[in-house]
C-alpha positions in Angstrom: 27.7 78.2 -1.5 28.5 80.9 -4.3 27.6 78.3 -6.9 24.2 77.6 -5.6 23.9 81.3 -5.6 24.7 81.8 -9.3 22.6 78.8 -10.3 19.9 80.6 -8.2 19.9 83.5 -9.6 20.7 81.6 -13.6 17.3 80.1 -12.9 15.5 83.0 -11.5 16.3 84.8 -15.1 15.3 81.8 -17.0 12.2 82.2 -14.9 11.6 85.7 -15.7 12.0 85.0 -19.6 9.7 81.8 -19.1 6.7 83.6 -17.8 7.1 86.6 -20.3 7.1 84.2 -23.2 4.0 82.6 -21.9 2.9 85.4 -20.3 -1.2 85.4 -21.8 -1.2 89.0 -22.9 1.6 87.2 -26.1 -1.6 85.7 -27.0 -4.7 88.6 -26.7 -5.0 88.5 -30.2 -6.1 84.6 -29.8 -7.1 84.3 -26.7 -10.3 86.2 -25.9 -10.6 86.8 -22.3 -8.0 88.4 -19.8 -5.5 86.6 -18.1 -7.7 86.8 -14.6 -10.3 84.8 -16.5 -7.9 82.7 -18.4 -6.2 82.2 -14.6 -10.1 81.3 -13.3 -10.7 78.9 -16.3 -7.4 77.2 -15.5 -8.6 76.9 -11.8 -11.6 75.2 -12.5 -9.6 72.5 -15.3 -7.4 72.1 -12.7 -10.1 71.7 -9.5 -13.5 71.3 -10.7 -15.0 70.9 -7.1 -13.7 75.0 -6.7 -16.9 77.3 -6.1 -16.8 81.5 -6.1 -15.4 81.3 -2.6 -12.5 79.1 -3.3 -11.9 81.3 -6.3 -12.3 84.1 -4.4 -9.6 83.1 -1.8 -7.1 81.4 -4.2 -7.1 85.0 -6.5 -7.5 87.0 -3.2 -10.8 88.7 -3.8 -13.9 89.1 -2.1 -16.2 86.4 -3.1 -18.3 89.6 -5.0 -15.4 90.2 -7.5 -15.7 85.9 -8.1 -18.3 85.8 -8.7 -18.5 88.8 -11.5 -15.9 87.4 -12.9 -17.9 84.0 -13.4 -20.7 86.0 -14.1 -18.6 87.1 -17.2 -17.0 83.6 -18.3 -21.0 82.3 -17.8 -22.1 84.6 -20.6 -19.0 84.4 -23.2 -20.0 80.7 -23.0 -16.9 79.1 -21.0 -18.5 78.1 -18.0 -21.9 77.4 -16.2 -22.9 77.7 -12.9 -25.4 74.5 -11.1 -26.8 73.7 -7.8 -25.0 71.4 -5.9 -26.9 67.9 -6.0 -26.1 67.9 -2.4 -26.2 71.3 -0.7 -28.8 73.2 -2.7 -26.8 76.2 -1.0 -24.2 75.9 -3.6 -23.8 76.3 -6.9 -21.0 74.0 -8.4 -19.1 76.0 -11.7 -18.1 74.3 -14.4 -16.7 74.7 -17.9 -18.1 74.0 -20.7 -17.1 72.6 -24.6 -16.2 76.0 -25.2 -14.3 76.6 -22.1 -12.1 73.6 -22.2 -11.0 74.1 -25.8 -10.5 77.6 -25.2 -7.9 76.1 -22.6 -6.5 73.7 -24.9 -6.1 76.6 -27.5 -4.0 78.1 -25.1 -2.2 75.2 -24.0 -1.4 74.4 -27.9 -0.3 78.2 -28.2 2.4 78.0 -25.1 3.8 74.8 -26.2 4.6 76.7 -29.8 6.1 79.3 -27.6 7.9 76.8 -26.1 8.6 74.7 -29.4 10.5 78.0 -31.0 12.8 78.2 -28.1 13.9 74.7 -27.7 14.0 74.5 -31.4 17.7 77.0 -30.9 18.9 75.2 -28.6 21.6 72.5 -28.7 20.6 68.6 -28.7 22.7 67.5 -25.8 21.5 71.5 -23.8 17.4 70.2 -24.4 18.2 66.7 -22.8 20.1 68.4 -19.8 17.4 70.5 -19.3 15.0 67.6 -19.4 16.5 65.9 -16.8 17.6 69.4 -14.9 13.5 70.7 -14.6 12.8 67.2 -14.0 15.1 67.1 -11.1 14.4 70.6 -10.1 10.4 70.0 -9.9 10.8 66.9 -8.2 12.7 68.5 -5.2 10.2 71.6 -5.2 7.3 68.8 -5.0 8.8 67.3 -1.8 9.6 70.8 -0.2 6.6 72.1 -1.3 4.3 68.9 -0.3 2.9 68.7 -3.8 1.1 66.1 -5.1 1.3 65.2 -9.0 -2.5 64.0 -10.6 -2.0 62.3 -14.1 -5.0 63.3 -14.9 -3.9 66.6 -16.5 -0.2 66.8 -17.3 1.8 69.3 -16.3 -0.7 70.3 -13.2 0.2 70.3 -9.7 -1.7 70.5 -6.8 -1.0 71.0 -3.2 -1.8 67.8 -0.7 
């Protein structure tokens, strides 16, 4: 059990050096909105049917705070707001041009993050580590009751 132990806490420091090299404040100089936005536009690429109160619960704020924060992303240009075709109650959000290249911007600068790491290490360490996360995410899936779309790669949903 001491082993699982060390490999837990192993990938719980790989985990902290993971999120600080993507971490989105690496980027403010090409990235121009806040993580909290960046975090919202990532919500919406990854479930376009979310309105401002499933934001709001999902970033744990009140629906007021959501919806200034759209208000925001509406007028840099990265997303829009429109009435529900079927409950004029509603307004559906969704991003724009500008909002989904902004994402992809980001996206292109993580995976350079990412490049420059792998790049030092060993062959043989990247294909272990392939097959380790590939392991690793497929066991948190079925604990975690996760569903993987193909529509966006990388993207996980819950069920």
């Amino acid at each position: 059990m001491r082993r699982l132990a060390d490999l837990a806490a192993s990938i719980d420091e790989a985990a902290d050096a993971l999120v600080a090299l993507l971490d989105p404040a690496r980027f403010s100089d090409l990235i121009q909105v806040s993580p909290t936005q960046l975090r919202v536009l990532t919500l919406l690429h990854t479930d376009p049917a979310i309105n401002v109160n499933g934001l709001a619960h999902v970033l744990l704020v009140n629906a007021s705070s959501a919806s200034r924060l759209c208000d925001r992303l509406e007028a840099m240009g990265f997303l829009r707001r429109q009435p529900d075709p079927h409950d004029r109650r509603e307004v559906r959000l969704q991003l724009t041009p500008a909002g989904d290249e902004l994402l992809a911007q980001w996206r292109r600068h993580r995976r350079e993050a990412l490049l420059s790491v792998l790049t030092k290490m060993p062959t043989g360490a990247r294909q272990d580590l392939m097959r380790s996360l590939r392991a690793f995410s497929s066991a948190a899936d079925e604990l975690l009751g996760v569903e993987v779309h193909q529509a966006a790669p990388g993207v996980r949903r819950t069920a």
